[in-house]
N, C-alpha and C positions, 0 to 999 in steps of 0.2 A: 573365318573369324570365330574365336572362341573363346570362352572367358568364363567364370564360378562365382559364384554368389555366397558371403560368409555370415553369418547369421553371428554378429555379435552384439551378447545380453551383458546386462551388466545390472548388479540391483545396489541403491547407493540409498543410507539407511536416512532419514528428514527427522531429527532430533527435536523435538519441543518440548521446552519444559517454564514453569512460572513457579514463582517465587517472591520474596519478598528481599529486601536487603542483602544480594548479593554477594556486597564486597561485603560484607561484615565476617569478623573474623574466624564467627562462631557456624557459617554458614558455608558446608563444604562440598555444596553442590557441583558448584565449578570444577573445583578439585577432583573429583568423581566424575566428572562428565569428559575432563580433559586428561584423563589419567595416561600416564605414558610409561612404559618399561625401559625409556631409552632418556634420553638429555633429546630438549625440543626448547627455542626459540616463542619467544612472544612479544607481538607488539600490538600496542592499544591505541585506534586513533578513537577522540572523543569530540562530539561535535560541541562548539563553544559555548553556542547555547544552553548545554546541558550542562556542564562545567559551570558557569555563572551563578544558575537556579540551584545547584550544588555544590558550593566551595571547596569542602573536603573531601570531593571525591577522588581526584587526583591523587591527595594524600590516602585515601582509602585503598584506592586498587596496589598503588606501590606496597601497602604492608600486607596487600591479601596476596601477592605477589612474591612476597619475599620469603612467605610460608608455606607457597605450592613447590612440593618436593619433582626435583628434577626439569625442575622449567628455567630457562634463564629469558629472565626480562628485558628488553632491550627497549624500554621506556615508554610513555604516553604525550599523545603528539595531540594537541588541540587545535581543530579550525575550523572555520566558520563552515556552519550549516547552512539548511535552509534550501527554500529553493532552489535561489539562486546559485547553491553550488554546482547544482550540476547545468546551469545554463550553458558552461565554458568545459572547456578539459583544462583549465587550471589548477582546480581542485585535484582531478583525477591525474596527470603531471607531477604535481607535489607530493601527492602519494608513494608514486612511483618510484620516485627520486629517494624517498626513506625508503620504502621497502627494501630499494639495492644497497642503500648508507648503510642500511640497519643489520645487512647480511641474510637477510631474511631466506629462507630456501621452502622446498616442498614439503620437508618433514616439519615445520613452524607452525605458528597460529596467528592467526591477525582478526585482533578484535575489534569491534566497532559499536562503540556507544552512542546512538544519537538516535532524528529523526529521519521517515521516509527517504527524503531524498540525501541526505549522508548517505546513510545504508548505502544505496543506490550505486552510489560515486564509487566510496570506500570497497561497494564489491565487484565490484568492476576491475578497480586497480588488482583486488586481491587474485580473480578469475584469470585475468591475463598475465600476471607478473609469473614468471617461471611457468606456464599455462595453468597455473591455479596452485592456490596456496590453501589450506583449513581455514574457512571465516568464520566466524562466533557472532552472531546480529546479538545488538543488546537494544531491541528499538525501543524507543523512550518515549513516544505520544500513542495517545487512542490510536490513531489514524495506522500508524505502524504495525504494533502490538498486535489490531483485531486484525490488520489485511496485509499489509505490504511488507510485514517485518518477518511474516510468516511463510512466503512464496520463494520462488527461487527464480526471480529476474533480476535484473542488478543494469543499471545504464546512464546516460547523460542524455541532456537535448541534443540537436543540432540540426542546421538547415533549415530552424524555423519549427520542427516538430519534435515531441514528445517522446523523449527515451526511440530515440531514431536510431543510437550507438549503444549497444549491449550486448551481455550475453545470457544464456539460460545457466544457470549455476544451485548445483543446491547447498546452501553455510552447511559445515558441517555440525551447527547447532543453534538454533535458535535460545535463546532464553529472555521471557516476559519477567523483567523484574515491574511488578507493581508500583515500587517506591516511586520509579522514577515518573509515574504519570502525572504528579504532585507538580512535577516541574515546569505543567505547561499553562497558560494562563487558564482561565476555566471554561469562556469562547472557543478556545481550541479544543479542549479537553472533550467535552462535548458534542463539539461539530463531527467528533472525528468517530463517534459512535455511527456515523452513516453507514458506511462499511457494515457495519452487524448491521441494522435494519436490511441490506441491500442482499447479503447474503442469504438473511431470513427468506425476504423474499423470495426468491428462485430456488432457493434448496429448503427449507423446514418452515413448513408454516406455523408447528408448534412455536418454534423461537420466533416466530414472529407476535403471535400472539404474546408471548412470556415479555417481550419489548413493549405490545401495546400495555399489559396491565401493569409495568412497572415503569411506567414513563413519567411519573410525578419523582419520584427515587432516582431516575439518570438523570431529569433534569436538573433535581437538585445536588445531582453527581454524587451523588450517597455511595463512600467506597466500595462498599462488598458488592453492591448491585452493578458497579461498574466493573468493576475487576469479574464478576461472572459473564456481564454482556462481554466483555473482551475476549477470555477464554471459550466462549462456546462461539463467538465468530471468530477465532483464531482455529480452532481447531476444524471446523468447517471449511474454511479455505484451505486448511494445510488437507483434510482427508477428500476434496476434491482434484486435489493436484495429483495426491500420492496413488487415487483409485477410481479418477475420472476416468483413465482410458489415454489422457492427450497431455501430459505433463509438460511436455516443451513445446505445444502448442502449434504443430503443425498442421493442426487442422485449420476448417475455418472458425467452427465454434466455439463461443469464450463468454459461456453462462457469468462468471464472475466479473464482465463489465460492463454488466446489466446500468446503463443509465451513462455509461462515460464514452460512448461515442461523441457528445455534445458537450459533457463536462472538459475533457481532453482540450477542445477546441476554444472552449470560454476561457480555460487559464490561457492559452496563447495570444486570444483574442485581448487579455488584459493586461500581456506581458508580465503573468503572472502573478498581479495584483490579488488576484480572487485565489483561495487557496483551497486545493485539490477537493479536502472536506467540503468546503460548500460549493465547489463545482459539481459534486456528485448528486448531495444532497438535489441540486437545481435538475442535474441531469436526472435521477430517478422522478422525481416529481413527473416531468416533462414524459418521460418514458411509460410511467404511469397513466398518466391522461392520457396519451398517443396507446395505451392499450387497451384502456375502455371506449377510446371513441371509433376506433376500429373492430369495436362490439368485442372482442377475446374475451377481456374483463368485465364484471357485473360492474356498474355506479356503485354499487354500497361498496363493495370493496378498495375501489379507489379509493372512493371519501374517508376508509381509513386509512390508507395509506395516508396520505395529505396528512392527516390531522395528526399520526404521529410525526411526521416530520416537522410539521408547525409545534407540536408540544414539546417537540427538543428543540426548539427554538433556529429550526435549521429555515434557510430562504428556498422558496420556490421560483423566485423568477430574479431574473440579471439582470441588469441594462446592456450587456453585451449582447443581448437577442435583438436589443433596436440597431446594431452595426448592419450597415450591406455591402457588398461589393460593387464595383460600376456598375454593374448593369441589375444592382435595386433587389439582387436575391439576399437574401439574410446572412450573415458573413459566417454563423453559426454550422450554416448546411453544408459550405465547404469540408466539414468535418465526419461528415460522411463519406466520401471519397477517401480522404486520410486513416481512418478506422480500416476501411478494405484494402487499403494498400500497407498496412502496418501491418494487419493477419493475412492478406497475400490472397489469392483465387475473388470468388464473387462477395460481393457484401452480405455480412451475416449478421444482424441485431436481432439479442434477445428482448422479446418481449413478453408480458403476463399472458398467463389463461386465468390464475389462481393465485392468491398465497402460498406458494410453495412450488408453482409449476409455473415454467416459463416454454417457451415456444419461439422458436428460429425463424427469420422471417428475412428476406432479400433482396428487400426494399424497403421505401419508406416514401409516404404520396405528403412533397414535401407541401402542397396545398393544405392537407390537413394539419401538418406539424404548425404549418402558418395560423391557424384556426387554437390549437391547443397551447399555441405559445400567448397566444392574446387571450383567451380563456385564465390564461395562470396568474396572467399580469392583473386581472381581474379579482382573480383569487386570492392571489399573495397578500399576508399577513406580514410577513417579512418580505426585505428588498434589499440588497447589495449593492450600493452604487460605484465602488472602485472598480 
């Protein structure tokens, strides 16, 4: 028996850029970022949501469209976002079904304006359809923008768990239009600044700090300060993925979902009532405590932790933490199991030493999580009850 081993590299370039207004006419970023020496196809799905909060964007992109030299457009399809789109492969189905209407081929582009979970859908369809077509993320909430709009997973639910169907994929551009942050109520807007506190966290304590001292300014979502939190947690996610070492995530370690082994399981647990933002928010909280009371972290440090999370008005404790299973364990802790079987080998949660420094750890003594969840429930300023 005999057989060689072929050693294939390949380096694939993660384009981010921010800006403000887009589709305006005067504004030729797009233009320059999609430039092509040849005739290239484009199609734009836009999540409904966005489209509403925006009326003439539709009309915007068709005349920004009509001025990009050597692209032919092949229209802007609108549909519902949201969570729930990717509960089902309906969404991701209907997709599919344009892509081929549309003619759409490898040399094409397919855009995608929305929130997280659009993205999600829409890249998904894009990834698999002819085995991958150029996607363009145009994420449109906080929650996107600082984290999810800037990575390269793309998936739906199924089976009961979280982005269970997917692929690793990287758009071949990101672009943070600012305008569009406008569009989300300002509870959303907000909430979805977690993500930057969480990254802070585990990777730069300076940006953590720069979050505690300006947390009168995000809360009052003061744009410039938000639009800075967004870009320096956008680009911290994106220069972890690109220079972490583990980009598609074969390993076990997954520093950036510091706090969502629990959060993951609360939106399930509420049928996705509770939304991602403040599943995280709950989960770092929780994550938090469970790493001072396992002595890692000093008490002062947590307690700041906590308190900006309370001063962006984000919730530390669920009612989803009083659910249990038959036999009376917290329905929550299931979701430990599910975490390690989603990143594959032994159970790996990060948790704190520092500000800035987290620590891999392979267990979790759910006695004490029991201890630090009634602690929070204690503590909680804010409470979530859907």
């Amino acid at each position: 028996m005999h057989g060689k081993d072929f050693d294939i590299r390949t380096s694939t370039a993660h384009r981010i850029r921010f800006t403000r207004d887009a589709f305006s006419v005067d504004n030729r970023m797009l233009i320059n970022l999609l430039a092509t020496n040849g005739h290239a196809k484009i199609l734009v799905f836009i999540d409904a949501g966005v489209a509403k909060a925006f009326p003439d964007l539709d009309f915007q992109i068709n005349n920004y469209l009509e001025r990009m030299p050597g692209f032919d457009s092949r229209g802007t399809i609108i549909q519902t976002g949201g969570e729930f789109c990717k509960q089902d492969a309906n969404t991701l189905q209907a997709a599919w079904d344009i892509i081929e209407q549309a003619g759409i081929d490898r040399h094409s582009y397919i855009v995608c304006i929305g929130g997280g979970a659009y993205l999600d859908v829409i890249g998904l369809a894009a990834a698999t359809a002819h085995r991958g077509i150029r996607f363009v993320r145009f994420p449109t909430t906080t929650l996107a923008q600082d984290d999810s709009g800037v990575g390269v997973k793309n998936g739906i639910n199924a089976y009961g768990k979280k982005n269970f169907l997917g692929t690793f994929a990287v758009p071949y551009a990101v672009v943070n239009d600012f305008t569009f942050l406008r569009g989300q109520p300002e509870t959303e807007r907000r909430a979805g600044i977690v993500e930057a506190v969480k990254v802070a966290l585990v990777k730069d304590a300076a940006f953590f700090h720069w979050i505690e001292d300006n947390c009168d300014q995000l809360t009052a979502l003061h744009p410039h300060t938000l639009e800075e939190t967004v870009e320096r947690s956008a680009l911290l996610h994106a220069s972890h993925i690109a220079y972490g070492g583990d980009p598609f995530e074969t390993g076990n370690s997954r520093p950036l979902d510091f706090g969502h082994w629990s959060a993951h399981k609360m939106e399930q647990l509420t049928d996705f009532a509770l939304s991602h933002a403040d599943a995280v928010g709950i989960g770092v909280a929780l994550d938090t405590v469970y790493s001072w009371k396992t002595g890692r972290l000093d008490e002062s440090s947590a307690m700041r932790i906590l308190s900006v999370l309370k001063k962006l008005q984000l919730a530390t404790w669920h009612t989803s933490f009083d659910m249990r299973t038959p036999d009376g364990t917290r329905a929550v802790f299931v979701g430990l199991e599910e975490f390690r079987e989603h990143l594959g080998g032994e159970l790996t949660v990060l948790l704190l030493k520092d500000i800035g420094k987290g620590e891999d750890v392979h267990s979790m003594d759910t006695h004490l999580l029991n201890e630090c969840i009634d602690w929070l429930k204690l503590d909680a300023d804010v409470t979530i009850n859907h």
